[in-house]
C-alpha positions as CSV (number, residue, x, y, z in Angstrom):
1,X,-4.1,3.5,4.3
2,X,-3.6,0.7,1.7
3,X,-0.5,-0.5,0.4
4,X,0.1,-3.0,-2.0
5,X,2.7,-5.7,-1.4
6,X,4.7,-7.3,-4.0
7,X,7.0,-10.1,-2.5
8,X,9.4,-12.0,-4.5
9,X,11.1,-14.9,-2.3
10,X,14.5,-16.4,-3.7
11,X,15.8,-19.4,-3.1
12,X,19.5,-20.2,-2.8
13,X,20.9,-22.6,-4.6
14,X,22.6,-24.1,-1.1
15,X,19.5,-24.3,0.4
16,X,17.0,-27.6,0.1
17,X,13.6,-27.3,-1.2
18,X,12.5,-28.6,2.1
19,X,14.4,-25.8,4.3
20,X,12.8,-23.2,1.2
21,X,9.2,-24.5,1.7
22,X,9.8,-25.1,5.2
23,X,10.8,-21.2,6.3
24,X,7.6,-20.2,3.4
25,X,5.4,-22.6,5.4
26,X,5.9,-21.0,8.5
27,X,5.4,-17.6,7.1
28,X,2.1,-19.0,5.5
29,X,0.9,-19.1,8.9
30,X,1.7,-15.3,9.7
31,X,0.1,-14.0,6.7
32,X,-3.2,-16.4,7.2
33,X,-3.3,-14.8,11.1
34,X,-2.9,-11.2,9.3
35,X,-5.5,-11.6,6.9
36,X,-7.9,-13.0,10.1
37,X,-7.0,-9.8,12.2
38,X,-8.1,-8.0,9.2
39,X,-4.5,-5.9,8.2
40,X,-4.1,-8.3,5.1
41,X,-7.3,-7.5,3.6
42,X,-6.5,-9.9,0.4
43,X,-3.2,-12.1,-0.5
44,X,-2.2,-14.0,-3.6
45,X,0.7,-16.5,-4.5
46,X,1.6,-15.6,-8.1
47,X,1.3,-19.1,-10.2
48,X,4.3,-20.3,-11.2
49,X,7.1,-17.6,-9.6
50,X,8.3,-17.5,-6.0
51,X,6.0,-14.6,-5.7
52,X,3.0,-13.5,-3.3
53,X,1.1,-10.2,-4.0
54,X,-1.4,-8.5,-1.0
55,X,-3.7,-5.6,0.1
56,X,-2.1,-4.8,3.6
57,X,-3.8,-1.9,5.9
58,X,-1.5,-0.1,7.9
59,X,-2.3,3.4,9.8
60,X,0.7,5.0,8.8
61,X,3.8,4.1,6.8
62,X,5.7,4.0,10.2
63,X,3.9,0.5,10.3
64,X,5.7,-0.8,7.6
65,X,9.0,-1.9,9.3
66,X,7.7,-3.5,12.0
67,X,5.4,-5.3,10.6
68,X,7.9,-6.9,8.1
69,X,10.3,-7.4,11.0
70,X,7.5,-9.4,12.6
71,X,7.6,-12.1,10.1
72,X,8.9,-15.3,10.1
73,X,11.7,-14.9,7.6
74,X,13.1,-12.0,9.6
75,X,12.8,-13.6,12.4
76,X,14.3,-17.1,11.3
77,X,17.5,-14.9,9.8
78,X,16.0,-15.4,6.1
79,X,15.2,-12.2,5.3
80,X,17.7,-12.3,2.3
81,X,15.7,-14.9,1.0
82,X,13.0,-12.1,-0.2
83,X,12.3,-8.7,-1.5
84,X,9.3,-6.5,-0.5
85,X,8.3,-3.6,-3.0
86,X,5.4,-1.7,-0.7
87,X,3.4,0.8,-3.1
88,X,1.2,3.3,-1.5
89,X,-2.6,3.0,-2.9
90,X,-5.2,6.0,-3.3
91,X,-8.7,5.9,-3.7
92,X,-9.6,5.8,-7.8
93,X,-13.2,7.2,-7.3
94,X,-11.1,10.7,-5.7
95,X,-8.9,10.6,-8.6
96,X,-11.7,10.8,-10.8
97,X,-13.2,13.3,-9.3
98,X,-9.9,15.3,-9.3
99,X,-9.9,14.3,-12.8
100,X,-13.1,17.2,-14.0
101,X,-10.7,20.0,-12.9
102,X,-7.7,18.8,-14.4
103,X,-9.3,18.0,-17.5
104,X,-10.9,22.0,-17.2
105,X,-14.7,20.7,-16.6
């Protein structure tokens, strides 16, 4: 199954920029080795915004909380540092299909 990833990272105002970017660099590097091992299937930083959006393949939602535990900023103790909003994808070309009965066709 798919999932969409919307991940907003916040940075506190008593941290440095260099501790920020530093902990965000490291978890750079787990999301680059997800999206070689194929469960990141695509990933994006949102320009200008502390943000990062991605495809992520799991085989069931039970996947979801290890995986994030997994990460860097969990493991580092920064995991207030950002907020994960997963949202379960389906397939549009079903839908439309489902679409003929619901319209009555």
């Amino acid at each position: 199954m798919e999932l969409l990833l919307h991940a907003r990272l916040h940075k506190p105002e008593r941290m440095s920029n260099q501790e920020f970017f530093s902990a965000w660099k490291q978890e750079s590097v787990a999301v680059l080795a997800g999206v070689k091992a194929g469960v990141i299937k695509s990933v994006w930083k949102v320009p200008g915004r502390y943000e990062v959006i991605a495809i992520v393949e799991v085989a069931s939602v039970e996947q979801i909380d290890p995986l994030t535990h997994s990460l860097p900023l969990f493991k580092l103790g920064y995991d207030y540092l950002c907020d994960f909003e997963w949202t379960l994808l389906g397939s549009y070309e079903e839908w439309a299909q489902r679409l003929d009965g619901l319209a009555g066709e």
